[in-house]
C-alpha positions in Angstrom: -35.6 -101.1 83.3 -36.6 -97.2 84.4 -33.5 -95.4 86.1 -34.7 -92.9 88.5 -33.3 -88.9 87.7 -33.8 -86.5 90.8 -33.9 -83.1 89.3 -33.5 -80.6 91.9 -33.4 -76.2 92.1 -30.7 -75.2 94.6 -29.2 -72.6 95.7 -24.8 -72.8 96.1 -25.5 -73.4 100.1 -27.9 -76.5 99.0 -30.9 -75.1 99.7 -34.2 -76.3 97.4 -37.1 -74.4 99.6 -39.6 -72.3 97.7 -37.8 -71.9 94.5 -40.8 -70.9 93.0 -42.8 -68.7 95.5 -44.4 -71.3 97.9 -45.2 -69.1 100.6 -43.9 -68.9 104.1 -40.2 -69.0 103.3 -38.5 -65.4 104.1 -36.8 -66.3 100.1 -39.2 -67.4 98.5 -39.1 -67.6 94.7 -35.3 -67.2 94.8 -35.9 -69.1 91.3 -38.1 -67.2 89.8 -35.6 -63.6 90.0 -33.0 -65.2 88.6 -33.8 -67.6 85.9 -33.5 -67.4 82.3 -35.1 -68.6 78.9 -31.7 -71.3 78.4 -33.4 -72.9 81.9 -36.7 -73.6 80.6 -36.0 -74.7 77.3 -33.8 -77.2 79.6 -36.7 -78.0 82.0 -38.8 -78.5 79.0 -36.1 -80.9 77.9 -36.0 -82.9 80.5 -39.9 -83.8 80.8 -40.2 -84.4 77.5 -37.4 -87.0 77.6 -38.9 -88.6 80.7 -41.6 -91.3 80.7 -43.1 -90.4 84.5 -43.1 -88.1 87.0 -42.5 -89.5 90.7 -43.3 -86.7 93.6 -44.4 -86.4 96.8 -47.8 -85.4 97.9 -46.4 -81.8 98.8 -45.3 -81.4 95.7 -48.1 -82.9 93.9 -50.6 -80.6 95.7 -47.9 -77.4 94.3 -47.9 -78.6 90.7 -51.5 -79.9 90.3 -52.6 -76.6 91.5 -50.4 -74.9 89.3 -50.2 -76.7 85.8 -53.2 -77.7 84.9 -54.0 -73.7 84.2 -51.2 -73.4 82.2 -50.8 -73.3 78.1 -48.0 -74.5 76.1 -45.7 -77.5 74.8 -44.3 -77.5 78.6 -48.0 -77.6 80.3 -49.6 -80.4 78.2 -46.6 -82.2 78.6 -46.4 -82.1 82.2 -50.5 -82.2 82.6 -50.4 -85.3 80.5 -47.4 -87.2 81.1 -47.9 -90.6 83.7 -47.5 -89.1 87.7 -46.5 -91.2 90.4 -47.1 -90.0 94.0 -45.8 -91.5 96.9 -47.9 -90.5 99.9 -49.9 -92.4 102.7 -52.7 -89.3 102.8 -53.5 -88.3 99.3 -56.5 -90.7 98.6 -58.0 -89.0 95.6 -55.7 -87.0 93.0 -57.4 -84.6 90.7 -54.2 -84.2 88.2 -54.6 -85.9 85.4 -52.9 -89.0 84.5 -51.8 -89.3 88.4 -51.4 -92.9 90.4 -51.1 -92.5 93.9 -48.5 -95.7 95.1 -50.0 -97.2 98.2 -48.2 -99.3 101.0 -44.7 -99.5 100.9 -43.7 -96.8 98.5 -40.3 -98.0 97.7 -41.8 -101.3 96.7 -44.4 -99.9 94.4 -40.9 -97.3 93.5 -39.0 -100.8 93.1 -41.2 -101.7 90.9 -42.0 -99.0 88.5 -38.5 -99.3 88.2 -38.6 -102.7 86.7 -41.7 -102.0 84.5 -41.8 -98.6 83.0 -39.5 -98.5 79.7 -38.3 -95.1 80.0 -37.1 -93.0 82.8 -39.1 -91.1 85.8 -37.5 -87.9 87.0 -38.3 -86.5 90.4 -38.9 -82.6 91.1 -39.2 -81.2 94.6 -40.3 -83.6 96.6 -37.4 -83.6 99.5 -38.6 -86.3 102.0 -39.1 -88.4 98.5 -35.9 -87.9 97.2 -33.9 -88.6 100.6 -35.8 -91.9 101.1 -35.5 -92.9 98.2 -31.9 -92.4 98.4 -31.5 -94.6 101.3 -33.2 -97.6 100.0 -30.5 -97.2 97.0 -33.1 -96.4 93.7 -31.7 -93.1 92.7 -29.4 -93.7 89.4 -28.9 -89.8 88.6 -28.8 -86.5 90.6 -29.3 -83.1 88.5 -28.9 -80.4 90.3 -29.4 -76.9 88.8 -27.3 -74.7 90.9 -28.2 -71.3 91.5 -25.9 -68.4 92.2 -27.3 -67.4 95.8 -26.2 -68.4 98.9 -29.7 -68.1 101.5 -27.8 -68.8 104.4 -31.5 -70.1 105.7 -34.1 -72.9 104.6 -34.5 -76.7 104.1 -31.6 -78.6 102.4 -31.7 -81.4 100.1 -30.1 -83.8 101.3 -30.8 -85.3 104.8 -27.9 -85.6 107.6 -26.6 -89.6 107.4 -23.8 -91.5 108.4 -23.6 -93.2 104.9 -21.8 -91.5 102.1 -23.0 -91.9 98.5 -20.5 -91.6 96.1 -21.1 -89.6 92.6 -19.1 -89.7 89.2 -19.6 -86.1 87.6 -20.9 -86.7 83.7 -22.0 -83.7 82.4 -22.1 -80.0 83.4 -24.2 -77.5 81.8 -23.6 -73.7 82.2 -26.5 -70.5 81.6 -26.4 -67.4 80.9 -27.3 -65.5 84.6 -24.1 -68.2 86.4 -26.6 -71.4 87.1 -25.2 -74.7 86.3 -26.6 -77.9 86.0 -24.7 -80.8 87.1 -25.1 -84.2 86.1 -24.4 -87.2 88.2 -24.8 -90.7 88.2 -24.8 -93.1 91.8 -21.6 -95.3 91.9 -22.3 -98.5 93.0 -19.9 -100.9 94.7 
């Protein structure tokens, strides 16, 4: 059985909007001017333990723009690797290697779940991430905390009434004061 591993860029007030210089987003790229080489060899890391990618259609329109023009271990892992997208508009993906789920996304979610071998890790994707956090299918959050407080701009997490509770199991420090920390969903 797949566990699910949402993988998210934020900054220490919890914001994850335009890490990477999507525009319209007064701080954009926020990422981008302070990352360093320790980070990407992680990223790379991570994708190239992962089976799948699942992401939304917003972020599947950033990153198939983007990686298919890039070169490199990182790129033809991430152009080639299986991509799941959960969205209700996106009817003909040009990414390679890319399924679009359609009807209930959290079923066809469920489901990957039960048939993939190895794990999917999520990127992005907010409105993904926080429904798929309230139908219970996230196993591990990574959060890769930058040292920047926006004050402004789209937060991870939605508001809810429900609490989720998290057991810490790893923490990873870099160079520039980012820290990646590792948790895993505790269920009753």
């Amino acid at each position: 059985m797949a566990r699910i591993v949402v993988s998210e860029f934020v900054s220490i007030d919890g914001v994850m909007e335009a890490p990477g210089g999507e525009p319209g987003y007064r701080h954009t790229n926020w990422v981008g001017r302070l990352q360093d080489p320790g980070q990407i060899q992680y990223k790379l890391e991570e994708v190239l333990a992962h089976e799948a990618l699942l992401i939304g259609r917003i972020t599947y329109e950033s990153f198939a723009g983007a990686w298919p023009s890039y070169k490199g271990v990182f790129a033809d892992r991430m152009n080639s690797m299986p991509k799941y997208v959960a969205s209700t508009t996106l009817e003909d993906p040009v990414w390679n290697n890319t399924t679009v789920l359609k009807g209930d996304a959290m079923a066809a979610v469920a489901k990957l779940k039960r048939d993939l071998k190895g794990d999917m890790v999520v990127g992005g994707s907010r409105t993904l991430v926080n429904a798929l956090k309230r139908h219970d299918l996230v196993d591990e959050y990574r959060l890769m905390v930058f040292p920047v407080v926006l004050g402004s701009g789209v937060r991870v997490f939605d508001e809810t009434d429900d609490a989720t509770s998290l057991k810490l199991v790893d923490t990873r420090p870099f160079d520039n004061g980012a820290v990646v920390l590792t948790y895993h969903v505790v269920r009753p």
